[in-house]
N, C-alpha and C positions, 0 to 999 in steps of 0.2 A: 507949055513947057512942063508944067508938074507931070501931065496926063503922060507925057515923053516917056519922062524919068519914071512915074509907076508903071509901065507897059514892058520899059527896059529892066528893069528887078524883078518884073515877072517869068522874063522869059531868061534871064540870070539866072535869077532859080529854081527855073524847073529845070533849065541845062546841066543842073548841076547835083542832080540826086544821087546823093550816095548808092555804091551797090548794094544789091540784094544780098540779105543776109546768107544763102548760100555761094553766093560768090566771096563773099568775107570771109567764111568758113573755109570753104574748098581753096583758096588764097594761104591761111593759115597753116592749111595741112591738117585739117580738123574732119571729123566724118561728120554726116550731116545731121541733123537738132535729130532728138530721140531714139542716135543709132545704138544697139545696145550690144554692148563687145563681148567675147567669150573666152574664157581663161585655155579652155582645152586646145581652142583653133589655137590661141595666139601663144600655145605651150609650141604646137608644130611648128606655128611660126618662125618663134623664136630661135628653134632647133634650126632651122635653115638658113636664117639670117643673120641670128645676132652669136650664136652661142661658139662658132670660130675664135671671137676676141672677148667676151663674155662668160667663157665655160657652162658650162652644163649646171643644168636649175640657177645660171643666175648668179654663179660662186666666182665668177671671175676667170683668167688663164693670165700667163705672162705677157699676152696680147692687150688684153683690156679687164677694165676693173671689173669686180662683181657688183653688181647691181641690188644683190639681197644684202646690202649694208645702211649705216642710219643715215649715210652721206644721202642717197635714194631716198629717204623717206618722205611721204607727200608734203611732209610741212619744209621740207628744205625743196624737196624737186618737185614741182606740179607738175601733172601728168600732159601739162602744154610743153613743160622743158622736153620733155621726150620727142612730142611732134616737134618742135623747133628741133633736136637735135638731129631726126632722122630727114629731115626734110634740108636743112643748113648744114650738119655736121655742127661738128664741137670745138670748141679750143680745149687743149690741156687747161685744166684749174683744179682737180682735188687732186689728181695721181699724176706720177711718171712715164704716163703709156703715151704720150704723143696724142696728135690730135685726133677726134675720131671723124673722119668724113660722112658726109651725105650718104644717104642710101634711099635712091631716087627709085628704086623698083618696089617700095614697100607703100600701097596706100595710105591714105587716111584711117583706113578702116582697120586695114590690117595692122595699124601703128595701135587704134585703140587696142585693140584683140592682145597684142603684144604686151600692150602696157598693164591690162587686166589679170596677163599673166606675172608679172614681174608683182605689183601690187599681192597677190595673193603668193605668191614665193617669199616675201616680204613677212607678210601676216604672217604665216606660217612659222616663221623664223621671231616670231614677235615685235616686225618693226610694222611703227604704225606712225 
């Protein structure tokens, strides 16, 4: 009977391995271990995707907040909140703009690139 029950836990868990860590990644909306993002790509990015409700460098429109504010800063927003954001969408929580939806045609990668830019419009503006 023992030999049963160890035979049975064995084959428990090995059925039951966790996924590989770029499936957890790519799951997350995360680019994969050592991608390294680019402020300028994720500046054009930006310009196409986010800066409609976002305004230009990042200052906001009557659409959507500005993003070069301290509400954004990496100690309040980690730059995971960004991928949950673009990948989930957002509830209203710091402003009065309504909620912001999903934008499901932006990668991973292209979300880091984005975020490298925002971060450095940020710096720039002295938030850190």
């Amino acid at each position: 009977m023992k030999k049963y029950l160890l035979f049975s836990l064995v084959i428990f868990l090995t059925a039951c391995e966790a996924p590989d860590p770029a499936a957890r990644r790519a799951a997350l909306h995360l680019p994969p271990e050592g991608f390294v993002s680019d402020a300028t790509q994720g500046g054009a990015l930006f310009v196409t995707n986010c800066s409609s409700c976002h305004g230009n460098n990042a200052r906001g429109t009557e659409q959507g907040p500005p993003l070069v504010n301290n509400v954004y800063r990496p100690a309040h927003h980690a730059d995971f909140a960004f991928h949950m954001a673009v990948r989930d969408g957002v509830r209203q929580h710091h402003w009065g703009f309504g909620d912001m939806p999903a934008v499901p045609q932006i990668t991973p990668e292209q979300t880091a690139h984005v975020i490298a830019y925002i971060r450095q419009e940020q710096s720039k503006a002295g938030i850190r």
